[in-house]
C-alpha positions as CSV (number, residue, x, y, z in Angstrom):
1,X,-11.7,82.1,115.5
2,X,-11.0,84.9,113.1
3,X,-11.8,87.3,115.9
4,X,-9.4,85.5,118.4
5,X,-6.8,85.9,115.6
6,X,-7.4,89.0,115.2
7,X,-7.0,90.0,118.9
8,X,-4.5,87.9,119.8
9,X,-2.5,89.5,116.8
10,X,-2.9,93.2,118.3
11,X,-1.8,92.1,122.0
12,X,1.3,90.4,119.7
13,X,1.7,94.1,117.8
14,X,1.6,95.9,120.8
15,X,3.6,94.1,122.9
16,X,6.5,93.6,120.0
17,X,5.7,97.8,119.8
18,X,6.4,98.2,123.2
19,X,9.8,95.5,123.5
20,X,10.6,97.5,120.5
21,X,10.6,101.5,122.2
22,X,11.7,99.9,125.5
23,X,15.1,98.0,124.4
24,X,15.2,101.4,121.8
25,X,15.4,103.5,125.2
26,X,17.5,100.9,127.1
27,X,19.9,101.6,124.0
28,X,19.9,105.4,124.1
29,X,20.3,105.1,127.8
30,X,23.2,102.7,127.4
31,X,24.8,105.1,124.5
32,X,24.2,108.2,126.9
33,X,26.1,105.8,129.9
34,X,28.9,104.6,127.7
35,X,29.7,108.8,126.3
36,X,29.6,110.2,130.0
37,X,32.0,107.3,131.1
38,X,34.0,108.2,128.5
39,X,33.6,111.9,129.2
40,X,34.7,110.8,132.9
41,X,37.9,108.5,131.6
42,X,38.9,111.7,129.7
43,X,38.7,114.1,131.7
44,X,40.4,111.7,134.8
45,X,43.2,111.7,132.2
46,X,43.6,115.1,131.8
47,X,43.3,116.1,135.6
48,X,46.1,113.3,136.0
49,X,48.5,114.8,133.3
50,X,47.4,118.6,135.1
51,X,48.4,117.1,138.3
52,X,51.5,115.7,137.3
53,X,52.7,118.8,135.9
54,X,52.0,120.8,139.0
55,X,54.5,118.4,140.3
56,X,57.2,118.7,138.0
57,X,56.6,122.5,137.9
58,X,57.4,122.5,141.9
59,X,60.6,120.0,141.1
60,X,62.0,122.3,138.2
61,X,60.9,125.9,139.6
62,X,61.1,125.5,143.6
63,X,64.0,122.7,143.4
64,X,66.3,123.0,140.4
65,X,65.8,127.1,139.5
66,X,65.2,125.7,135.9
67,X,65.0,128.4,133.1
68,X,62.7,128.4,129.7
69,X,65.9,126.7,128.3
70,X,65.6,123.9,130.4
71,X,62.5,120.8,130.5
72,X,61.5,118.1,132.8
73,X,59.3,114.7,131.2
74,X,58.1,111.2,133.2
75,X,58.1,108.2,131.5
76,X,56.6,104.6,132.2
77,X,57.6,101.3,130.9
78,X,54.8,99.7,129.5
79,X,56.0,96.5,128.9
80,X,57.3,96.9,125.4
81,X,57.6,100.6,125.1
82,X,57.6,104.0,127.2
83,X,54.5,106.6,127.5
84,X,55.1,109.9,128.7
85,X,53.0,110.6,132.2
86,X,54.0,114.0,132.6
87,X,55.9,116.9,131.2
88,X,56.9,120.8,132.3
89,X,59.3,123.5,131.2
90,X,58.8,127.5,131.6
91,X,58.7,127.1,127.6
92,X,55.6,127.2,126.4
93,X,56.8,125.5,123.1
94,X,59.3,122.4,125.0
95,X,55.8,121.7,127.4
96,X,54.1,120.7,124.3
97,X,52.9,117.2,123.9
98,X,55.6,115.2,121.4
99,X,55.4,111.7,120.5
100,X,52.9,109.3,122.1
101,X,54.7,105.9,122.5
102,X,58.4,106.1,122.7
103,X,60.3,102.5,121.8
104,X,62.4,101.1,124.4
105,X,65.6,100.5,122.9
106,X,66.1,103.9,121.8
107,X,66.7,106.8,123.4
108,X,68.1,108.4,126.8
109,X,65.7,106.9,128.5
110,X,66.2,103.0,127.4
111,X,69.2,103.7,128.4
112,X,68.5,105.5,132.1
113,X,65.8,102.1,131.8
114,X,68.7,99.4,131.4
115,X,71.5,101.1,133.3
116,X,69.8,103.5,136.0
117,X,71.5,106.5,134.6
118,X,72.3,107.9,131.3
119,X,74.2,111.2,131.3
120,X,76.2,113.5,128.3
121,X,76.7,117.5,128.6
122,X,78.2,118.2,125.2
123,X,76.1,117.5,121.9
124,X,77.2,119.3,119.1
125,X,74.7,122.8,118.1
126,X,72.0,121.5,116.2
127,X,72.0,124.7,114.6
128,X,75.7,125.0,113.2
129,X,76.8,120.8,113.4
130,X,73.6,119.5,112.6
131,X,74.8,116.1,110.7
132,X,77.1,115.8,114.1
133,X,73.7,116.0,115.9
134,X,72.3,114.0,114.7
135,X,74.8,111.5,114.4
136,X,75.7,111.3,117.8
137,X,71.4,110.5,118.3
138,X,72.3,107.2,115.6
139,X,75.6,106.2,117.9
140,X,74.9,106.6,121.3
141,X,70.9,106.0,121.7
142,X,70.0,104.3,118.4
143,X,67.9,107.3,117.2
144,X,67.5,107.6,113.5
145,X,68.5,111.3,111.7
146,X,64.8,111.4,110.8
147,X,63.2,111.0,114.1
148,X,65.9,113.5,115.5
149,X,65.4,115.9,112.8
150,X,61.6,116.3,114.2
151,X,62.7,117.2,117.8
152,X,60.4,120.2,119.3
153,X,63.0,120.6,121.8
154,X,66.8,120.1,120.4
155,X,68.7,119.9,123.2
156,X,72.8,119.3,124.1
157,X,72.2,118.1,127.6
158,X,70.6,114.7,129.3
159,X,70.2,113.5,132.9
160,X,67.8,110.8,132.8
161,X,67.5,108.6,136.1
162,X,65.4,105.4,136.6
163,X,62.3,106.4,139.7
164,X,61.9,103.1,141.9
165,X,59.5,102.5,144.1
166,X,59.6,101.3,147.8
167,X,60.6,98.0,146.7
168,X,63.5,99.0,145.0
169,X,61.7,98.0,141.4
170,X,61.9,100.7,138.8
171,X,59.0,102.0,137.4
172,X,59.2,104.9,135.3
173,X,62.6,107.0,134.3
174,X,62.7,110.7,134.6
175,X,64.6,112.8,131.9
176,X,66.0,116.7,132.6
177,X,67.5,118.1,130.0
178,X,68.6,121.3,128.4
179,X,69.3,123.2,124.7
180,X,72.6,124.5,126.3
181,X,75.4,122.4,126.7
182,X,78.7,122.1,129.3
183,X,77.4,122.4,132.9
184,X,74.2,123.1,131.9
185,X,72.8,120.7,134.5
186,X,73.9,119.6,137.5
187,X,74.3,115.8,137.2
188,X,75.0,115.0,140.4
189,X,72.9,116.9,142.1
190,X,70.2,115.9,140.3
191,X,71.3,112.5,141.0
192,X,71.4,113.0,144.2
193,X,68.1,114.8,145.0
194,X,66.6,111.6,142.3
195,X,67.9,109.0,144.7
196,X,66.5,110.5,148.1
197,X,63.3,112.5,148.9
198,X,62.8,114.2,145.6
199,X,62.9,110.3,143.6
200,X,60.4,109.3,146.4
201,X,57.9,111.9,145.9
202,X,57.6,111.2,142.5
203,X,57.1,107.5,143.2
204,X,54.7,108.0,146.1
205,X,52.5,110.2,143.4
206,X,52.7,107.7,140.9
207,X,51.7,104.5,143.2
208,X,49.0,106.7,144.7
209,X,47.8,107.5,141.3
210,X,48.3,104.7,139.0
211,X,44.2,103.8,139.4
212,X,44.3,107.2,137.6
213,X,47.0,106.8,135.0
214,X,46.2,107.3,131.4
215,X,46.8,103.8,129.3
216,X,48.6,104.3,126.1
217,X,45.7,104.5,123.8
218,X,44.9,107.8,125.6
219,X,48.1,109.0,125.4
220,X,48.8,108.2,122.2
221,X,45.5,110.4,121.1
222,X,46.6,112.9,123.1
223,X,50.1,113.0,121.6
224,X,51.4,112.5,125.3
């Protein structure tokens, strides 16, 4: 009996052993899965932000003849708030990434959002009126002096249009703008080229990409 114990206690030992090393491996392999899926996600994100920017690079250089003074940025509406999908200017500095999740009842773009359109040409210098600069933030798009304050790009001039889509349902809200002020842009141009073949390109890359579109935990990593 004690022999039979004995054995039967060994097969036990080996076989927990073995349970043990195999689910230990299954683990590893499973940690090694879930880090180059991750890998994947990332760098998907990435070549979609690259993408994008190629874009907006052909839409501000080929298109508009924008100048380093001068920036283009896509935005989404993700049910309670706005995520930038893309961004480009010739300046190095205004193509940096800003804020990840932008609320949607401030801003140029709310606006653009609610209304279709949201235009002004004429904000005071941010360098010489700043107070007036960031007053006129507060009154006409609900932006607090602080949050203004911390703008990369400081600009004087907005054109933000809504982007639909085939249906006619808007999906995302693109926003030129500029540091100088009085005729800086061309509203109605830009208005126009946003409501024929230029507004349908950008929808068409968005629809054919959204499998690809970064969700806003990524983008608010990224500081996108």
């Amino acid at each position: 009996v004690s022999a039979v114990v004995w054995v039967v206690g060994e097969i036990w030992g080996w076989c927990r052993t073995e349970c043990l090393s195999s689910f230990a491996t299954q683990l590893s392999q499973s940690e090694e899965s879930r880090k180059g899926l991750e890998g994947i996600i990332e760098k998907t994100s990435r070549d979609y932000f690259d993408l994008f920017q190629d874009q907006l690079s052909l839409l501000a250089n080929d298109v508009f003849g924008f100048t380093d003074k001068e920036r283009i940025s896509v935005y989404k509406h993700d049910e309670t708030a706005f995520v930038m999908l893309g961004r480009y200017s010739k300046n190095p500095e205004f193509c940096k990434k800003g804020r990840a999740i932008y609320p949607d009842n401030e801003g140029c773009i709310a606006a653009a959002w609610k209304d279709g359109v949201s235009v002004i040409q004429d904000l005071p210098d941010p360098d010489s009126e700043s107070e007036a600069y960031t007053s006129q933030h507060k009154a006409n798009w609900n932006i607090n002096k602080q949050t203004t304050k911390c703008f990369r790009m400081k600009s004087r001039s907005y054109v933000a249009i809504a982007i639909e889509d085939r249906h006619q349902k808007r999906i995302a809200v693109a926003v030129f703008e500029s540091i100088n002020a009085h005729g800086a842009l061309d509203k109605d141009r830009i208005k126009g080229l946003l409501a024929s073949h230029e507004g349908k390109r950008i929808a068409q890359f968005l629809d054919r990409m959204k499998a690809l579109e970064p969700s806003p935990s990524y983008a608010h990593e990224e500081g996108f």
